[in-house]
C-alpha positions as protocol buffer text, in pm:
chain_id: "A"
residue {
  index: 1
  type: UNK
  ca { x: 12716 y: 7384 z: 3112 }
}
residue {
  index: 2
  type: UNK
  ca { x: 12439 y: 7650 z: 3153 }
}
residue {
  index: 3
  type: UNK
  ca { x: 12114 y: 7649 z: 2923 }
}
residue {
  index: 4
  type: UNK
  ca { x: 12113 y: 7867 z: 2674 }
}
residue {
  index: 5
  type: UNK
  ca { x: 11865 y: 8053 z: 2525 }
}
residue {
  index: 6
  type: UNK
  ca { x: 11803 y: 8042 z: 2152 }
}
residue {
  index: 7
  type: UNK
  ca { x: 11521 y: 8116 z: 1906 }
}
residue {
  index: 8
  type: UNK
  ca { x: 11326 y: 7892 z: 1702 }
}
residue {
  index: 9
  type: UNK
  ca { x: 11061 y: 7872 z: 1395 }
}
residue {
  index: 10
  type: UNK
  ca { x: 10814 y: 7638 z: 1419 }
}
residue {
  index: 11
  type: UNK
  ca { x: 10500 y: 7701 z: 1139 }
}
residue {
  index: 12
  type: UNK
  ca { x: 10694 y: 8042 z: 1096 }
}
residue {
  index: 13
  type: UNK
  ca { x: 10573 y: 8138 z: 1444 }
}
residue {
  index: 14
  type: UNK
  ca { x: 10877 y: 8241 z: 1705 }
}
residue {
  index: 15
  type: UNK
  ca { x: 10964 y: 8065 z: 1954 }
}
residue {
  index: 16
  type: UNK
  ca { x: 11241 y: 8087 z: 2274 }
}
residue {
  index: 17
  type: UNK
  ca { x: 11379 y: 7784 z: 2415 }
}
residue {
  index: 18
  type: UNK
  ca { x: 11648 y: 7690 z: 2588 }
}
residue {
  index: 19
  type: UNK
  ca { x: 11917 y: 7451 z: 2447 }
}
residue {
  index: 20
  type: UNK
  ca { x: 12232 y: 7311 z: 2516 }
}
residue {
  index: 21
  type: UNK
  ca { x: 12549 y: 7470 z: 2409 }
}
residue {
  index: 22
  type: UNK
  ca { x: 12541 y: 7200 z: 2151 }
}
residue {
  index: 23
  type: UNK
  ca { x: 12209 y: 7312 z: 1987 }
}
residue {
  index: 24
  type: UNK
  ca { x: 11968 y: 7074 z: 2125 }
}
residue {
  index: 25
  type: UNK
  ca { x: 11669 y: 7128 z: 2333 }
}
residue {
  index: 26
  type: UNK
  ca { x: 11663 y: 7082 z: 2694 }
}
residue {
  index: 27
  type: UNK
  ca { x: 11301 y: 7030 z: 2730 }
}
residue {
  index: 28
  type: UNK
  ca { x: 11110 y: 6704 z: 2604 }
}
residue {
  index: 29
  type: UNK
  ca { x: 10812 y: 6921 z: 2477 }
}
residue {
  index: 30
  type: UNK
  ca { x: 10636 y: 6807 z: 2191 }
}
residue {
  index: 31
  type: UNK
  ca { x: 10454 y: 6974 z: 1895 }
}
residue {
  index: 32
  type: UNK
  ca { x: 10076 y: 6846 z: 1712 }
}
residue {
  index: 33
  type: UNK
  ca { x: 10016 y: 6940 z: 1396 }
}
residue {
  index: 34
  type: UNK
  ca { x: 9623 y: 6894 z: 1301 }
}
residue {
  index: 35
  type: UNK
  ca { x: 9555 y: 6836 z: 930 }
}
residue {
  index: 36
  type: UNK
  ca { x: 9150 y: 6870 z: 1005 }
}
residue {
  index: 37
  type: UNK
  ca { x: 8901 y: 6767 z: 726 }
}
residue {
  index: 38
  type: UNK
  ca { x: 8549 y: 6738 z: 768 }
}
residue {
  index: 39
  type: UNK
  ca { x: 8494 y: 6304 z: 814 }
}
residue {
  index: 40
  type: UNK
  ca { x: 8901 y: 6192 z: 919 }
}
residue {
  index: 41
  type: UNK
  ca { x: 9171 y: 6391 z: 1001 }
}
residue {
  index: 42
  type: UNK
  ca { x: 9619 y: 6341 z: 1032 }
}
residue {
  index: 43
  type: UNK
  ca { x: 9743 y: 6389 z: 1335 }
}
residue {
  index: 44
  type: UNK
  ca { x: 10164 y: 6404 z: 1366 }
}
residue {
  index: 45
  type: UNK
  ca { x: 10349 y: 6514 z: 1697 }
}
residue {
  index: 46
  type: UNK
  ca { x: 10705 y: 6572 z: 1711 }
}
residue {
  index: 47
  type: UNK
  ca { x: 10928 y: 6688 z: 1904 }
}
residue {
  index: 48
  type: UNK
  ca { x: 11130 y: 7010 z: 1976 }
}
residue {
  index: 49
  type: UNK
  ca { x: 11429 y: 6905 z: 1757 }
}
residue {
  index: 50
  type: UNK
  ca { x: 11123 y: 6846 z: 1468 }
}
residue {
  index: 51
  type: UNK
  ca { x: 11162 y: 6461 z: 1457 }
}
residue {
  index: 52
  type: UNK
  ca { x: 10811 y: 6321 z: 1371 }
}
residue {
  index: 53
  type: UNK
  ca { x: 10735 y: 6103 z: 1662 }
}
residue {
  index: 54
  type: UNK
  ca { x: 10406 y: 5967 z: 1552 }
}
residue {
  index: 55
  type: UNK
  ca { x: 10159 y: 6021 z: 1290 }
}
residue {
  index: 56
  type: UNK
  ca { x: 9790 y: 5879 z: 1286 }
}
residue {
  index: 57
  type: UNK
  ca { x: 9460 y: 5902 z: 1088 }
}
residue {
  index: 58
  type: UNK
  ca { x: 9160 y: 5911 z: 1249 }
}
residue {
  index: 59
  type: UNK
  ca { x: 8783 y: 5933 z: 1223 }
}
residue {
  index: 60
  type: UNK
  ca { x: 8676 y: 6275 z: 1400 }
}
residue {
  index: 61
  type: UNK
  ca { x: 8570 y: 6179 z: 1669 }
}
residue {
  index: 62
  type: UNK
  ca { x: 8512 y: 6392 z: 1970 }
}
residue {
  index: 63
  type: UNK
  ca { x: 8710 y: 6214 z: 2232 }
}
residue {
  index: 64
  type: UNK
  ca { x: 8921 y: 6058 z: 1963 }
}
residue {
  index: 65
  type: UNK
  ca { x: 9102 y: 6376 z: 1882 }
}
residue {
  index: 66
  type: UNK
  ca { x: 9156 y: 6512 z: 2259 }
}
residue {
  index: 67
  type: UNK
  ca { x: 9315 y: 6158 z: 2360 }
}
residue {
  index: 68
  type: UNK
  ca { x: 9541 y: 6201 z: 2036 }
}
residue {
  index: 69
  type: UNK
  ca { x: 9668 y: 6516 z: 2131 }
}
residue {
  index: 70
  type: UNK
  ca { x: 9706 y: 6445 z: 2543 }
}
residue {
  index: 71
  type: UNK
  ca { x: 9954 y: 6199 z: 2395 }
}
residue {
  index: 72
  type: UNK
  ca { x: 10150 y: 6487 z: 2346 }
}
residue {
  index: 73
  type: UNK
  ca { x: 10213 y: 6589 z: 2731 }
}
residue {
  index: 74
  type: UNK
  ca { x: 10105 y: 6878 z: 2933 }
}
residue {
  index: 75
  type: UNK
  ca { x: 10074 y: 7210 z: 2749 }
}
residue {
  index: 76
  type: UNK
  ca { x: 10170 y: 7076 z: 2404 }
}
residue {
  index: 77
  type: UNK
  ca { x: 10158 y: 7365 z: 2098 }
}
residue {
  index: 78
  type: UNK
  ca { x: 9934 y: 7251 z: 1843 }
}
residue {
  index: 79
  type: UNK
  ca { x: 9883 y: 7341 z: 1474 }
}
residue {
  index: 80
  type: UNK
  ca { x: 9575 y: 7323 z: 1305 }
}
């Protein structure tokens, strides 16, 4: 079966990728969404079919919060 390609909404932004002819993705990528306050912060990555895959509070720290997000894999989109 060849990829197809299909649009997507995440955070009302546009997105192309390509999915099965079944509807899912065909690419593990994963998503961070940053809910950033000024002492701690909530962190939640999913992935491209929107399941949460983790979600952690933290104290901002500033390697705290880069080490979260790497967690996501290379070139992850992130949401603040």
């Amino acid at each position: 079966m060849l990829p197809v390609r299909a649009r997507c909404w995440t955070l009302g932004v546009s997105h192309n990728h390509f999915v099965s002819e079944e509807g899912r993705p065909l690419v593990d990528r994963q998503y961070v969404g940053i809910d950033l306050h000024r002492r701690r912060s909530l962190i939640v990555r999913t992935d491209a079919a929107g399941e949460v895959l983790e979600e952690v509070r933290i104290d901002n720290d500033p390697l705290r919060l880069p080490a979260e997000i790497a967690k996501a894999g290379p070139q992850p989109e992130v949401a603040l």
